[in-house]
Structure formats: C-alpha cells, structure tokens
C-alpha positions as CSV (number, residue, x, y, z in Angstrom):
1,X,0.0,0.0,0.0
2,X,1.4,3.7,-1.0
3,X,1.5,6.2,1.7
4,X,-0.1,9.0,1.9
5,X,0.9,12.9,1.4
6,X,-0.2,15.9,2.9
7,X,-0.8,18.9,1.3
8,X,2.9,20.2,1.5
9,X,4.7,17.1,0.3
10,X,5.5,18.9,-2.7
11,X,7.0,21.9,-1.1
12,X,9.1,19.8,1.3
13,X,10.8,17.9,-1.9
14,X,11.1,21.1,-3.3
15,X,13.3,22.2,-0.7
16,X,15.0,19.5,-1.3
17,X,14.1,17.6,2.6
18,X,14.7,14.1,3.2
19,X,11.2,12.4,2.6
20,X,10.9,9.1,4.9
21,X,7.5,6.6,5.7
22,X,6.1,8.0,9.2
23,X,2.9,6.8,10.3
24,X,1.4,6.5,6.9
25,X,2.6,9.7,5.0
26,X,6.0,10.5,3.2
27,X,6.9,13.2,5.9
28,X,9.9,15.2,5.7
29,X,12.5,13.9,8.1
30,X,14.9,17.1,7.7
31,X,15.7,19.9,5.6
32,X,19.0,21.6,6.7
33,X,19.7,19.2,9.3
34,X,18.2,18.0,12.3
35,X,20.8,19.9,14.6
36,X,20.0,23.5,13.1
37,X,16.6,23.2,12.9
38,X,16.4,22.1,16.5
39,X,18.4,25.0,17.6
40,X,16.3,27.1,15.5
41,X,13.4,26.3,17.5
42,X,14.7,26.5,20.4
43,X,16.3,30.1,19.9
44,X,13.9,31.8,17.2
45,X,11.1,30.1,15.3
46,X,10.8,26.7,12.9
47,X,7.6,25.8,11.0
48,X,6.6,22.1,10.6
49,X,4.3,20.3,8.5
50,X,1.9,18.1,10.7
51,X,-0.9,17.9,8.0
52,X,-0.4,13.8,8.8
53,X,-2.0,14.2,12.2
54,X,-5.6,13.4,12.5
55,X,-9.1,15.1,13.3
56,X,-12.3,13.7,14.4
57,X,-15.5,16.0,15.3
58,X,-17.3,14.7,17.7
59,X,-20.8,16.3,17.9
60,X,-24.7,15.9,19.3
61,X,-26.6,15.8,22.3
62,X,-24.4,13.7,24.2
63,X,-21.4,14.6,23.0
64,X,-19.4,15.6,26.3
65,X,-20.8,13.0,28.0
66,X,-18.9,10.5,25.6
67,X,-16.1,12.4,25.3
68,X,-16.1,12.0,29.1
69,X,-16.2,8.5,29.2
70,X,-13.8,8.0,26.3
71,X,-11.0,10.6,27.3
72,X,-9.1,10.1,31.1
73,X,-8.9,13.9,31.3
74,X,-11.9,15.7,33.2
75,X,-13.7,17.9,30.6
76,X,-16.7,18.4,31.9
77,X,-18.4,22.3,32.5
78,X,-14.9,23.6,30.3
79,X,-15.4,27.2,28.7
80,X,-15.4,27.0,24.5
81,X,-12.1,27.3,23.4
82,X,-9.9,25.2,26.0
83,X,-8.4,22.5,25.1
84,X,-7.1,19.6,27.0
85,X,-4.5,17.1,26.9
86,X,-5.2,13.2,27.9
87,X,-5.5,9.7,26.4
88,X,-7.8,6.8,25.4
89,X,-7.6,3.6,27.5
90,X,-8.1,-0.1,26.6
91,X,-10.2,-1.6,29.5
92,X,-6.4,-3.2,30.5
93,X,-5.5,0.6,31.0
94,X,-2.9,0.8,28.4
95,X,-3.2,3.5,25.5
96,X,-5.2,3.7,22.9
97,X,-3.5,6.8,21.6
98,X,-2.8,10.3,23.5
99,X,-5.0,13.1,22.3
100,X,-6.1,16.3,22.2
101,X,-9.3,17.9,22.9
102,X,-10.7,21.1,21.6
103,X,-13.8,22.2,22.8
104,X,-15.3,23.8,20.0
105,X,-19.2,24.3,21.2
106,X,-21.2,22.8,24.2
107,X,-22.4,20.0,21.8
108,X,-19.1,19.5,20.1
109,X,-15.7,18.4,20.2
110,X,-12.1,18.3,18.1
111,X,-10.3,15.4,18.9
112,X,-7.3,15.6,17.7
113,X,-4.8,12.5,17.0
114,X,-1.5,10.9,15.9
115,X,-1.0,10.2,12.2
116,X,-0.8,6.1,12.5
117,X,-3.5,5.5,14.8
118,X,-6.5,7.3,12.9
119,X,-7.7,4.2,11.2
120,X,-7.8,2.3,14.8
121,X,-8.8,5.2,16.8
122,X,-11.9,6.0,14.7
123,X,-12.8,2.2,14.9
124,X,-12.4,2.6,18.6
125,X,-14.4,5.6,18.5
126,X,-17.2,4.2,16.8
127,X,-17.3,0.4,18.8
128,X,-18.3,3.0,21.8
129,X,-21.3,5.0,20.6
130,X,-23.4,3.0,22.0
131,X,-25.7,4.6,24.3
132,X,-24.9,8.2,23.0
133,X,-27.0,10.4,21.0
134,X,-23.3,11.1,19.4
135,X,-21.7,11.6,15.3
136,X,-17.8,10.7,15.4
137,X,-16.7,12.3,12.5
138,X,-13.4,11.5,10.5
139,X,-12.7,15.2,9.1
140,X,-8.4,14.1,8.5
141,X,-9.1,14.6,4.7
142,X,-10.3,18.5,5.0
143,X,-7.6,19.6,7.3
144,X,-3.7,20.9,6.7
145,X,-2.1,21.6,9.5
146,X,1.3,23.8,10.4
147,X,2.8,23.8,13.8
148,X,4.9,27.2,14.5
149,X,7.2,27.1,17.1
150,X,9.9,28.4,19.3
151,X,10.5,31.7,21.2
152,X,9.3,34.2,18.5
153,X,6.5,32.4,17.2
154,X,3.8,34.8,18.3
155,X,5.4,37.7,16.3
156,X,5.8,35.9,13.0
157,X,2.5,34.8,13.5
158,X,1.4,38.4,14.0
159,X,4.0,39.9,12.4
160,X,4.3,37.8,9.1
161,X,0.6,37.0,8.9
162,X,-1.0,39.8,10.4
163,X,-2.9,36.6,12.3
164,X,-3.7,38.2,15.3
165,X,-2.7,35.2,18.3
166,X,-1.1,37.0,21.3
167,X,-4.0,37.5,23.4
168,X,-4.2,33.4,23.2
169,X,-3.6,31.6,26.9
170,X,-1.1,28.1,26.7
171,X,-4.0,25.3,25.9
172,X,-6.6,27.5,24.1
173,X,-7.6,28.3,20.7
174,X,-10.1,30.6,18.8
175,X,-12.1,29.5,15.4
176,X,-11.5,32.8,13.4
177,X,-11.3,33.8,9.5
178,X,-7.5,34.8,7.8
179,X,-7.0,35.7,3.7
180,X,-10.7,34.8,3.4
181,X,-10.7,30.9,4.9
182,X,-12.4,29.7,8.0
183,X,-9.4,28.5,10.1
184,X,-8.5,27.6,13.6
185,X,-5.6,28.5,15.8
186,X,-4.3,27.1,19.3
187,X,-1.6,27.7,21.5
188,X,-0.3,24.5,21.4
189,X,2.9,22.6,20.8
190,X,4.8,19.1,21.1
191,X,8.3,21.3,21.6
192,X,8.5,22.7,25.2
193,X,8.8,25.9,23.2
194,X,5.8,29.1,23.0
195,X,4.2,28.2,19.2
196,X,1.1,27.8,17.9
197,X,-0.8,25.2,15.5
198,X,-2.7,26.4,12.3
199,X,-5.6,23.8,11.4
200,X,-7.3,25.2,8.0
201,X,-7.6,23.5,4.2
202,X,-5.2,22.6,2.4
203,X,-4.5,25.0,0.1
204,X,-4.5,27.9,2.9
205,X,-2.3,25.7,4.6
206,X,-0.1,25.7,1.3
207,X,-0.3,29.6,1.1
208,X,0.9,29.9,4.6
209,X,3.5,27.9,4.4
210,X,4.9,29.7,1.6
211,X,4.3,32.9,3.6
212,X,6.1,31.8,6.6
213,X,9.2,30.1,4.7
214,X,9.5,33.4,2.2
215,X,9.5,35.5,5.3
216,X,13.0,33.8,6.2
217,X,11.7,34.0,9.7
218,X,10.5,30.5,10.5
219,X,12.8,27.7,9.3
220,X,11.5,24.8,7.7
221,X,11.8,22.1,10.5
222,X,11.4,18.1,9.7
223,X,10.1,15.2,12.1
224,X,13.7,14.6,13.0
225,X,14.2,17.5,15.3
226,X,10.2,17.7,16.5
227,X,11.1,14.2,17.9
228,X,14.7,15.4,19.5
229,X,12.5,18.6,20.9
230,X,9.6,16.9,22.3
231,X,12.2,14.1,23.9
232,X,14.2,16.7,25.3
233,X,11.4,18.2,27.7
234,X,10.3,14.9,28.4
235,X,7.0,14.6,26.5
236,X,6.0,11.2,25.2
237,X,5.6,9.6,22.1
238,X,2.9,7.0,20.7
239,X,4.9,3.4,20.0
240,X,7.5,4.4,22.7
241,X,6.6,5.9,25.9
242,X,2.7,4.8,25.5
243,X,1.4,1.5,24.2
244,X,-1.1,-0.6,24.2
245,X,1.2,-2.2,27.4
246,X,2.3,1.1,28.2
247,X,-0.5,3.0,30.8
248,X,-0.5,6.6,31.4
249,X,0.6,6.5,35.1
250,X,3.5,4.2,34.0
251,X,4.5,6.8,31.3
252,X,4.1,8.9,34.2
253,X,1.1,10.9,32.9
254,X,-1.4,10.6,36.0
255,X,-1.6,14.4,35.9
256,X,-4.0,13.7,32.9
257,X,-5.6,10.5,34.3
258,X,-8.9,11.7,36.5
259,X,-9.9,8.6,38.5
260,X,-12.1,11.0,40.9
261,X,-14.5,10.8,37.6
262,X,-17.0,8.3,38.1
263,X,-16.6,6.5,34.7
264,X,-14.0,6.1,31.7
265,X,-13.1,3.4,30.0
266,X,-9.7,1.7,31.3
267,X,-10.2,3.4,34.9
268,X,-10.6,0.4,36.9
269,X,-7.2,-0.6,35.9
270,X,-5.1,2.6,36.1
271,X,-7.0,3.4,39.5
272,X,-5.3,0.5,40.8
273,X,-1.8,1.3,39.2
274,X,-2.5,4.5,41.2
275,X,-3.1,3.3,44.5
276,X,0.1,1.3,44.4
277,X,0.0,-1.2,41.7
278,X,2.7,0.1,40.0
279,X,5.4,-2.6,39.1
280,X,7.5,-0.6,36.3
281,X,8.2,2.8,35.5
282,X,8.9,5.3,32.3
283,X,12.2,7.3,33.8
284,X,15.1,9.5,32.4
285,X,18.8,8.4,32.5
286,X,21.8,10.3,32.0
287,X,24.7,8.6,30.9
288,X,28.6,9.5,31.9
289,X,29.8,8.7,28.8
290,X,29.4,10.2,24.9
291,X,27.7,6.5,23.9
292,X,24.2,7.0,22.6
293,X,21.5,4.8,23.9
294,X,18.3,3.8,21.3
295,X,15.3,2.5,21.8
296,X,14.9,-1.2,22.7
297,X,19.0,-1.1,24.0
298,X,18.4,-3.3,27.7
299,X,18.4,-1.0,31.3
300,X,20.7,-3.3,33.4
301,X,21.3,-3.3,37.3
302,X,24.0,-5.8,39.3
303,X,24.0,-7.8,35.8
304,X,20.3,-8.4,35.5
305,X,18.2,-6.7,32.8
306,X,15.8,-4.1,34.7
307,X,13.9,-2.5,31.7
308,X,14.7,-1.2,28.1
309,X,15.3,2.0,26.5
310,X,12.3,3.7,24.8
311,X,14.0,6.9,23.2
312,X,17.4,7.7,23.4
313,X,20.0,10.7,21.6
314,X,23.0,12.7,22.4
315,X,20.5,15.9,23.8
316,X,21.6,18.8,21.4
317,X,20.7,21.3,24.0
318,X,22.4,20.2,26.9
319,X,25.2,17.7,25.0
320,X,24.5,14.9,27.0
321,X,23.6,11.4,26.5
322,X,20.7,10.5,27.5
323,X,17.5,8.3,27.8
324,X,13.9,7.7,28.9
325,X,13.3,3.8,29.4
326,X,10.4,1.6,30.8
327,X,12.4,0.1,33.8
328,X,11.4,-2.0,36.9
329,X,10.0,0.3,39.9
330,X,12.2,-1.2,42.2
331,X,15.2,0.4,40.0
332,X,13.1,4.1,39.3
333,X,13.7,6.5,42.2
334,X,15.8,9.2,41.0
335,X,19.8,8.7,42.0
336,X,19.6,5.1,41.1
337,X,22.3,3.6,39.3
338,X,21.9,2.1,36.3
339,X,23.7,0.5,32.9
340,X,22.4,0.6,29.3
341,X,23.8,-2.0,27.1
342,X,25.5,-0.1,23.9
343,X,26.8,-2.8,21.1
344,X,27.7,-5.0,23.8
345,X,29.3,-3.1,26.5
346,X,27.8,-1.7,29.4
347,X,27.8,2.2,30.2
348,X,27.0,3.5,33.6
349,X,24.0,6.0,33.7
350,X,21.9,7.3,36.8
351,X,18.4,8.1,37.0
352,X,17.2,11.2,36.5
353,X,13.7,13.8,35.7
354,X,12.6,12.7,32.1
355,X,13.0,16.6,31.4
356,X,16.5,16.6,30.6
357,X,15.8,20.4,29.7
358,X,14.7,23.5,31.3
359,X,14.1,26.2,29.3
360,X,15.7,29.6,31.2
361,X,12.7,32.0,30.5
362,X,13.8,35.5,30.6
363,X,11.7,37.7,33.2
C-alpha cells in the first residue's frame, strides 16, 4: 500500500528535505539538518508540516458526556475554546492513543490524534457509541495543519501573517477567519517551546507555508528534530513511551488520568496502578559517557536486565547522552544507578527527571 501525502509534500521535496515513511505519510524527516533546525526552534522560530495528524469531530446531544467517558482527562463544564491534553484507554489501561481535545461548542468536540492510529482510533471511537446520542466524524481529509514554534513564534505569526494570536492563553484556541478561509488556531505545541498550530484547508495551509518560509523568519523544520525537541522536555511519544502495554501512570502521565470521575473506559485498571499497583516505570537516565542509547537497548542493574530504553539521543541542548526507558519500579527512584547495554558493552547512567531540559525563561 502507498502512503499518503499531505498537502505540502511537494513543497518539502522542493526544498530538497529528506522524505521518509512515518505513520502513513512520506513526511519530511529534515531539511537543513536536524541539529539547526532544532536550535532554530529552540532560539527563534521553525515551522513544521503536521498535516499527517488526525481530526475527528465529535458532535450531538451527548457529545461531552462521551467524550467524558472515552478521554481520562476531566472535561466536563470547560469554557469553548480550552483544550485539554489526555489519552484513550483499553479496558487493561494501556493506551489507545494520546489526544487532544478542543472544545469547539457545548455540543461539540475536536479530537485531535496521531498520524498512524487514525484508522484504529476511529474504529475505537465508533465500537463506543453506543448509548450516546453522538456523530464521530473522521474530518483528517479536509484539514492541513502547520505547527509554528519556538520563542518568536507569536510575532511571526502576527508579524508575518497579520494573524492576530497574542492574546491566546497556553492550551486555548479561537475559530476565526485569515485571507478569506475559515481557520483555527491554538496555542499548542509538542516542543517545550511558545508556538502555535494552524488547522485550516489545504491549500491555505499551502499559502501559509509559503508565507512563513519566504519570510525567512521561521525555518523549515522536519520530524527529525520535533522528535529530538519533544524528547528533550520529556513529552511522550505513541509506539515508545505509551502503548497498548504502556498505561499513562506508567508513562508517568497521571496528571491527565482523572480517576475522581466516576466512569471512563480503562479506569478500573489505572485506578489501581494509582493506589500502588505500580510494578515498572517510564524514567530518564543520564549517561557519563558520549555512547548514545536507542530504543529497545536493555536498562541493566547488578547484571540483570531491569527494563529497556524507549527513546534515546546525544541531547543537542544540553550535549549529553541521555535516555527515557520503561524500567522496573524497584530500579526508578531518582539517583539510582543504572547501565544501558550499547553494542555489547555496558555504560554506567543514573536516573534522573525525564526533562533533561529546562528552558531559562527570561523575566
């Protein structure tokens, strides 16, 4: 089977990026390199093509009260235009995917997706309407979608676009109308970075991006450096630090896991991982050496294999090496000594925060 393209994929071999298979879609892996587009994110603005990820509306009578009881977050009474972070469960309590959700009217809801789950998580969806007066809608097709991001974001936005975004709180978004289209725009982000996302057709989303990359003020960024940004501050990744065997409140996400709800699917299971259930653990580990741990490389401790590596790089903020890995709870408690098995030898690491980055905001 082919894989799809967004919107942009001509652009991006245009520029002459490396095109790769991710989730689906030939995505742009990087343009200039991963290194300078990560530190142009971090230090002035990068704009990235995440047309692959998925929407689904979700509208009708009872349409937070199954958004409620598919969705571990609490979103229940929330004011139009917040958004919220959480997952879907399995009745085991590991992860259907990690979402967001927009609240776009009282009776309706964005849910918004990863790229290789939207075939599942629409099935999954749909297996659970039962009971509702509820539509789940599959709107993927109709939407492009930019991601802007990094320290100056909100004045190219403004500035380049004359899109007005600055009165926009972290988490919130506003439906509003820009060179004639319908579009929406939230401050949102999967870089620890300010930066906003852009959901509108395609072709506005083809305009803009030839607005934003003419400008010479937002740098054409690739999937390479959006994973080595989002790793870096310690958010999580669908297929590595969440699985179907991965729960939330392994990956460490219970902040976004409301058991005090009466009813969600999967919350019988993470409840219990809650009160002290917990056998295993996603945590960071920082390595004394320059070797570079990947993912599936085995966590050892006292020569016995304690977990495995879920995402691993040389940080190119910080120049360490370092890791986030799925490790027995017995090993997880910050300070603990650990070893990561590198092409056979063993280097010595400790644990550490899963942030491996702190962002020094300037008062």
């Amino acid at each position: 089977m082919e894989n799809k393209r967004t919107c942009l994929y001509d652009r991006h071999v245009a520029l002459g990026a490396l095109i790769s298979p991710f989730g689906g879609f030939d995505m742009p892996i990087q343009y200039s390199g991963i290194i300078d587009e990560h530190n142009a994110v971090r230090k002035a603005c990068g704009v990235f093509d995440v047309s692959h990820m998925g929407e689904v509306m979700v509208s009708g009578p009872d349409a937070e009260r199954y958004v409620q009881h598919i969705f571990t977050n609490d979103i229940s009474g929330a004011p139009v235009g917040k958004i919220y972070y959480g997952l879907m469960l399995y009745p085991s309590g590991g992860a259907v995917d990690d979402l967001l959700v927009y609240k776009m009217a009282d009776n309706r809801f964005l849910l918004v997706i990863n790229a290789a789950n939207i075939d599942k998580d629409v099935a999954w969806m749909q297996q659970h309407t039962e009971g509702f007066a509820v539509n789940v809608d599959n709107q993927s097709e109709r939407y492009g979608q930019l991601a802007v991001q990094g320290p100056e974001a909100e004045q190219v936005v403004e500035q380049v676009l004359g899109l007005p975004c600055s009165e926009l709180a972290f988490y919130t978004f506003k439906e509003t109308e820009h060179d004639g289209e319908p579009i929406l725009i939230s401050r949102t982000g999967y870089t620890g970075e300010d930066g906003f996302e852009i959901y509108g057709a395609p072709d506005y989303i083809v305009r803009t991006w030839d607005r934003l990359v003419a400008s010479g003020r937002a740098k054409p960024c690739g999937l390479g450096c959006r994973d080595t940004l989002r790793f870096e501050v310690g958010l999580p990744l669908y297929g590595d630090e969440l699985s179907e065997n991965i729960t939330p409140i392994e990956a460490g996400l219970g902040l976004f896991v409301k058991t005090d709800k009466p009813d969600f699917i999967g919350r019988d299971a993470v409840l219990a991982q809650k009160n002290g259930g917990l056998s295993r653990k996603i945590v960071g580990i920082e390595l004394t050496g320059r070797a570079i741990p990947r993912h599936g490389y085995d966590v050892e401790a006292d020569g016995k294999v304690v977990g495995s590596v879920t995402t691993g790089y040389q940080s190119i903020s910080t120049g360490k090496s370092v890791c986030m890995a799925l490790v027995d709870i017995d090993h997880a408690k910050l300070g603990t000594p650990l070893q990561v098995r590198i092409h056979r030898k063993l280097h010595d690491g400790v644990v550490t925060k899963k942030r491996f980055y702190e962002k020094n905001y300037k008062k």
